[in-house]
C-alpha positions as CSV (number, residue, x, y, z in Angstrom):
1,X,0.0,0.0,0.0
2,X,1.2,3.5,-0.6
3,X,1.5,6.2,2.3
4,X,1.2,10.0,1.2
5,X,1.0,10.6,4.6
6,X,4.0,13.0,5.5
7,X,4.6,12.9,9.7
8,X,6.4,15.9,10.8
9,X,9.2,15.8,13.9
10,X,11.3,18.6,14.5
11,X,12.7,19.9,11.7
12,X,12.3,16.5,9.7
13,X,8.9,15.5,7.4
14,X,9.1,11.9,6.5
15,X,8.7,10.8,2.8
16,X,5.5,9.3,0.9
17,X,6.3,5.5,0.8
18,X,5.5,2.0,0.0
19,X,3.8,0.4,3.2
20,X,5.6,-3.2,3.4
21,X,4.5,-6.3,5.3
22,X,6.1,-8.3,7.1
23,X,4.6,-12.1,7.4
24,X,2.8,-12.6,11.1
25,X,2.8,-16.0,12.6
26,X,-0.1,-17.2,15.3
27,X,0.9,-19.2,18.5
28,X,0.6,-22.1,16.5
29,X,3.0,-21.2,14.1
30,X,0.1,-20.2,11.0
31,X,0.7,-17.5,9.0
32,X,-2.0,-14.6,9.7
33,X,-3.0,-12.3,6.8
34,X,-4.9,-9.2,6.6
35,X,-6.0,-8.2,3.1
36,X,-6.4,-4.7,3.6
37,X,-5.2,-3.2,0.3
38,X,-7.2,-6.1,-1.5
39,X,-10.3,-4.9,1.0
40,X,-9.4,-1.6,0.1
41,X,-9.1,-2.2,-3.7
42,X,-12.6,-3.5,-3.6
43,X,-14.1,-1.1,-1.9
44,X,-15.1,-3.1,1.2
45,X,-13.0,-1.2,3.5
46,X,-13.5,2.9,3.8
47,X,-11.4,5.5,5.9
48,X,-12.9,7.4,8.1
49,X,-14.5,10.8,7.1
50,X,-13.4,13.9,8.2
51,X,-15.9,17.0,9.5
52,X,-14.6,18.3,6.0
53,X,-15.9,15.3,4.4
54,X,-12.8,14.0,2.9
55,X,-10.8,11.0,4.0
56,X,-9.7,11.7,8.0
57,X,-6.0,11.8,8.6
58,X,-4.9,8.5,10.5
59,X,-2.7,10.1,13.1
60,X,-1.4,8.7,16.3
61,X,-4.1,11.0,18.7
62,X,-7.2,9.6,15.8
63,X,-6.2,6.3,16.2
64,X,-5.7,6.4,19.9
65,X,-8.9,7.7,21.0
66,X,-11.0,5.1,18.7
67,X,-9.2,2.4,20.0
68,X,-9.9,3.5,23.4
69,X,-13.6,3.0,22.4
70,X,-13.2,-0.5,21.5
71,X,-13.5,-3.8,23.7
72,X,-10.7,-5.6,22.3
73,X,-8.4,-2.9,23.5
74,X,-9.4,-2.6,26.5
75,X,-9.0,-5.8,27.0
76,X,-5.8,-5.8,25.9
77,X,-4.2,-3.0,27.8
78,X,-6.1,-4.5,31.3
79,X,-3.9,-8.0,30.4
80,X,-0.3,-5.9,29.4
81,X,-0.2,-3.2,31.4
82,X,1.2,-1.8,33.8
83,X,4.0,-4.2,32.8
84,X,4.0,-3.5,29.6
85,X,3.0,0.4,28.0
86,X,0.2,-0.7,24.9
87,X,-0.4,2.1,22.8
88,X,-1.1,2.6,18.7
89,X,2.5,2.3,17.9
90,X,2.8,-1.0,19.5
91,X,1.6,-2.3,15.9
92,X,4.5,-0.4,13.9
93,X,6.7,-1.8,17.0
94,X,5.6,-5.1,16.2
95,X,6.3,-5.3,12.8
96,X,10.0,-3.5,13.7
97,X,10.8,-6.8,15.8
98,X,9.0,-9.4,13.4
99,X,11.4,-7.7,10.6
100,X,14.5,-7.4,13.0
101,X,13.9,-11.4,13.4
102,X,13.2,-11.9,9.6
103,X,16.9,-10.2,8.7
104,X,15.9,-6.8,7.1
105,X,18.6,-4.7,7.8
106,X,18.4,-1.9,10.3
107,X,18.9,1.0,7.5
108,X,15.9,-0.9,5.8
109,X,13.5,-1.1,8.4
110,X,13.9,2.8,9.2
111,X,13.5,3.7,5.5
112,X,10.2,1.6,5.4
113,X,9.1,3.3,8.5
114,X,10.0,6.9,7.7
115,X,12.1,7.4,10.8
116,X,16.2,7.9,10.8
117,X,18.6,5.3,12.7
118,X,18.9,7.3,15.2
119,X,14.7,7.8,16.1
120,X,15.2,4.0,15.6
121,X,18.1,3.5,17.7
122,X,16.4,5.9,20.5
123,X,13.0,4.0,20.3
124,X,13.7,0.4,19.9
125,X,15.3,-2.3,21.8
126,X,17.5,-4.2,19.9
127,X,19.4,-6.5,21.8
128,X,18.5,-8.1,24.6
129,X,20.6,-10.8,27.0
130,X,18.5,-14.0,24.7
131,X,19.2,-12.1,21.6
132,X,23.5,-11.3,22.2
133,X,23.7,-15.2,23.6
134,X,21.6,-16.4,20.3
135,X,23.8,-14.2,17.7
136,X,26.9,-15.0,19.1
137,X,25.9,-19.4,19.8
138,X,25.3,-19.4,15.5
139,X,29.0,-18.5,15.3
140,X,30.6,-21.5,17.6
């Protein structure tokens, strides 16, 4: 899917770009798809509408507030939290692990996401005890 969306930070605006996906895998190892372009396409899936009536910005406060309205979410956050902070980025911070696993390089994953390596760097874990012991036990 293509994003015109341009996010401003600072002095930075982030690029139009290709939307990529990155395969996700159930508990029981299946792979889950969402057709949403293909939903899209078809004409079976609609953006919200602004009070302008055109198609309503997605942006991190619009998303957060309708998924405070929503069951599922609730239920999520009353399972995760307060160990664990669940918020509308948690599905771009998803797919930034499920990538890191897969072997798209760093520089790659931050293009794809319109940040810079160093929002990524400040933002995103990427080594953890499991993960250093891992890398370096595939070189032995």
């Amino acid at each position: 899917m293509w994003c015109s969306y341009r996010k401003g930070s600072g002095p930075n605006t982030t690029d139009p770009r290709w939307l990529e996906p990155v395969p996700l895998f159930d508990a029981l190892g299946n792979k889950v798809t969402w057709p949403i372009a293909e939903l899209i396409k078809a004409g079976l899936w609609a953006f919200p509408i602004g009070k302008d009536g055109n198609t309503r910005n997605l942006n991190g406060r619009y998303v957060l507030n309708f998924l405070q309205t929503q069951p599922e979410w609730q239920a999520l956050k009353r399972k995760h939290e307060p160990a664990r902070h669940v918020r509308p980025v948690s599905f771009r911070d998803t797919w930034i692990v499920r990538a890191t696993r897969m072997g798209v390089p760093v520089p790659i994953q931050c293009d794809a996401a319109g940040h810079g390596i160093e929002a990524h760097s400040r933002a995103y874990v990427s080594a953890t005890n499991k993960t250093v012991r891992e890398a370096f036990s595939k070189i032995q």
